[in-house]
N, C-alpha and C positions, 0 to 999 in steps of 0.2 A: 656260081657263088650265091650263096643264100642274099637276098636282098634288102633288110637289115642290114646284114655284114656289109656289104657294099655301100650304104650310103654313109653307117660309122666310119668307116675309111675315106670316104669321100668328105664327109664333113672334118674327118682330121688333116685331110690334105689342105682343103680350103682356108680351114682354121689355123693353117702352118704349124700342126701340130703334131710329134710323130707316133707312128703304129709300125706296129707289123703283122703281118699277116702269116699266120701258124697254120701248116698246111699236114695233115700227117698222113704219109703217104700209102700207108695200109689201105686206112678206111677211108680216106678222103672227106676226112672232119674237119672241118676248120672254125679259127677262134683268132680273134683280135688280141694282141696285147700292146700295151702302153706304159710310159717310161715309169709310171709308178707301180707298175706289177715286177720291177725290177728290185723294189725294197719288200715285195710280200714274198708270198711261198708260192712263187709260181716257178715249176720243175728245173725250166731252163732261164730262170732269170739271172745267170752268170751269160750264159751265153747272149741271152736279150740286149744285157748291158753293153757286151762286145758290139753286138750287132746295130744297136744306137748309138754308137761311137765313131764307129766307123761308116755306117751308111752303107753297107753293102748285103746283098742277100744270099743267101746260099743253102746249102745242105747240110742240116746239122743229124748227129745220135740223140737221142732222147737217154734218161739214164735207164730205161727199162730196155732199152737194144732195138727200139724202133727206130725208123727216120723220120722225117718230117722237111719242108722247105720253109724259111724263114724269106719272106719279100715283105725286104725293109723301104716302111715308104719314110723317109724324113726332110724338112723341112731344105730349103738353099741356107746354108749359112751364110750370116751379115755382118757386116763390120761397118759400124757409126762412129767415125771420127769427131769429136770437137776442138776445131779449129783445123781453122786453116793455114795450117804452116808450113815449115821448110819440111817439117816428120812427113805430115799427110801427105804432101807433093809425092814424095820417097815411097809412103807406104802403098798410096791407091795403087799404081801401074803394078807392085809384088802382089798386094790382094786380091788385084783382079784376077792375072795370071794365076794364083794359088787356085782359084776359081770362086772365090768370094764377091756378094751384091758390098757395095761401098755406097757409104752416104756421107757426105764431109758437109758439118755444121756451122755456120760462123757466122754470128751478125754482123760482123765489119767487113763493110763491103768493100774499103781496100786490098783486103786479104784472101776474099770467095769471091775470086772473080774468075769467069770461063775459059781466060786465057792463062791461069795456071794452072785449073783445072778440067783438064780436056776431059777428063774419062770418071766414070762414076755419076752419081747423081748430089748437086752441090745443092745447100740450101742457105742462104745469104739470110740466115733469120733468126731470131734469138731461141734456143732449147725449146723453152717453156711455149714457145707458138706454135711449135713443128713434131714435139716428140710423140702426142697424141695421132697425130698421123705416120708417124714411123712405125707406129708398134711393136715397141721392144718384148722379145717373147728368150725363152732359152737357149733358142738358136741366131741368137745374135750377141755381138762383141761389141763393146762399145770402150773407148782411148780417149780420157779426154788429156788433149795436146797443147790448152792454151797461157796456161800455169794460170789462171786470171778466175777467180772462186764467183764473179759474177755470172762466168758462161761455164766452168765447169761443175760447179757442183750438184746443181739442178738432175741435170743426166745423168753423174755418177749414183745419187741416189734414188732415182728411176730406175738405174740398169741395177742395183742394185734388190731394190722392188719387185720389179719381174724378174730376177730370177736369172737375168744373162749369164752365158756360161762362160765369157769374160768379161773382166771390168780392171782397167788400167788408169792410171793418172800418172802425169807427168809433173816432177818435183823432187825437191830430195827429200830428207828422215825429216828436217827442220817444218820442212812449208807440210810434210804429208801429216804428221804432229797437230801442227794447225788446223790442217782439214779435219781432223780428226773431230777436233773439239767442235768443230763449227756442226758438221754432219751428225755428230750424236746429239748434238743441242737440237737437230734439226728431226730427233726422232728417228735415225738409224741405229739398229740394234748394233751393238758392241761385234757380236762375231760376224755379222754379215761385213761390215766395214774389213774386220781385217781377212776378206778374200780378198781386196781388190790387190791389184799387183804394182806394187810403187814401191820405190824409184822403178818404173815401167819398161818391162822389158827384159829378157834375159841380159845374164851379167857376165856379157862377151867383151868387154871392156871397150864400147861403143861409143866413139868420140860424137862422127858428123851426124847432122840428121839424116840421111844417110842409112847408116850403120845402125843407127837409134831407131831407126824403120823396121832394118832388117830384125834385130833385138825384140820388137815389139811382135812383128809378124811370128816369130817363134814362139812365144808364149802363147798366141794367140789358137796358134795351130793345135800344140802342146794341150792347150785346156780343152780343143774341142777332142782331140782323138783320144786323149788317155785319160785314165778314171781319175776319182776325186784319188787326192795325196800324191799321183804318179806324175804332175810336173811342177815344176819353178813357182 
């Protein structure tokens, strides 16, 4: 591999940022692409899209009847919970399992404490102290769980900033209304706000937190694997 090519990739890896690496197997040419060569005219940027969605690499046709190998490097997907409640209890042990990094936020230290949460990485600290060192990037998900606008909205309009490929809030139509006004007042554009997925969660008719877990983990999965419009 050419060695340019190699350290761009390398610095995308480091940068948690994804590539792929376009191999065509004729000539043994190769060429980086990246998730914005997905919206230009790059030949196989239908297939690109698939292949950053899904994280897998493989053998594709070109449309002139060549082949080529597509080795998809992209980032672990993260899921940053806010708050630490009866949801996140539910949700961390399904994310991790799904194979997701977790990071559960909460300044109340009644509530982030190590012996309810055994697993993941807890941060017993307000947003605004900790989320500069989380860095929230595309390939993280972030849920905020605490209905409470002094620990959730900071984050929600952070993950919304960078771009997370989800953003959930827990609430119904009435408090999410609310948010609304408060977060535009606060300098979020009109249509970013309404991606985020509130009343959160698919609508499996999910009473406990619990259920309300499982709910959220679906969407969550849902926004990474399938394209924009294709879920909930």
């Amino acid at each position: 591999m050419d060695l340019d090519l190699l350290s761009r990739l390398n610095a995308a890896r480091s940068g948690r940022q994804a590539a792929i690496l376009v191999t065509d197997l004729d000539s043994g040419a190769q060429r980086l692409a990246r998730p914005e060569d997905v919206a230009g005219k790059d030949p196989l940027a239908g297939e690109l899209a698939t292949r950053f969605r899904s994280g897998k690499s493989g053998l594709v046709e070109t449309p002139e009847g060549g082949k080529v190998f597509l080795t998809v490097s992209v980032p672990p997907p993260r899921i940053v919970l806010i708050g630490a409640v009866h949801i996140s209890q539910a949700l961390l042990p399904m994310a991790e399992l799904a194979g997701f990094d977790v990071t559960v936020v909460d300044p109340r230290t009644a509530f982030a404490t190590p012996e309810r949460f055994p697993g993941g990485r807890l941060l017993a600290e307000w947003p605004a102290d900790v989320l500069a060192d989380i860095a929230l990037d595309p390939f993280t998900a972030v849920a905020a769980l605490t209905h409470d606008p002094k620990i959730d909205d900071l984050p929600i309009a952070a993950a919304l900033h960078a771009g997370c490929f989800y953003v959930g809030a827990l609430g119904s139509r009435k408090t999410h209304g609310k948010r609304r006004e408060r977060l535009l007042a606060d300098g979020v554009a009109a249509d970013a706000f309404e991606s985020i997925d509130a009343p959160i969660g698919a609508d499996i008719g999910a009473a406990s937190p619990a259920e309300i877990a499982v709910a959220v983990l679906a969407n969550i999965i849902a926004a990474l694997r399938k394209g924009p419009g294709e879920h909930p």
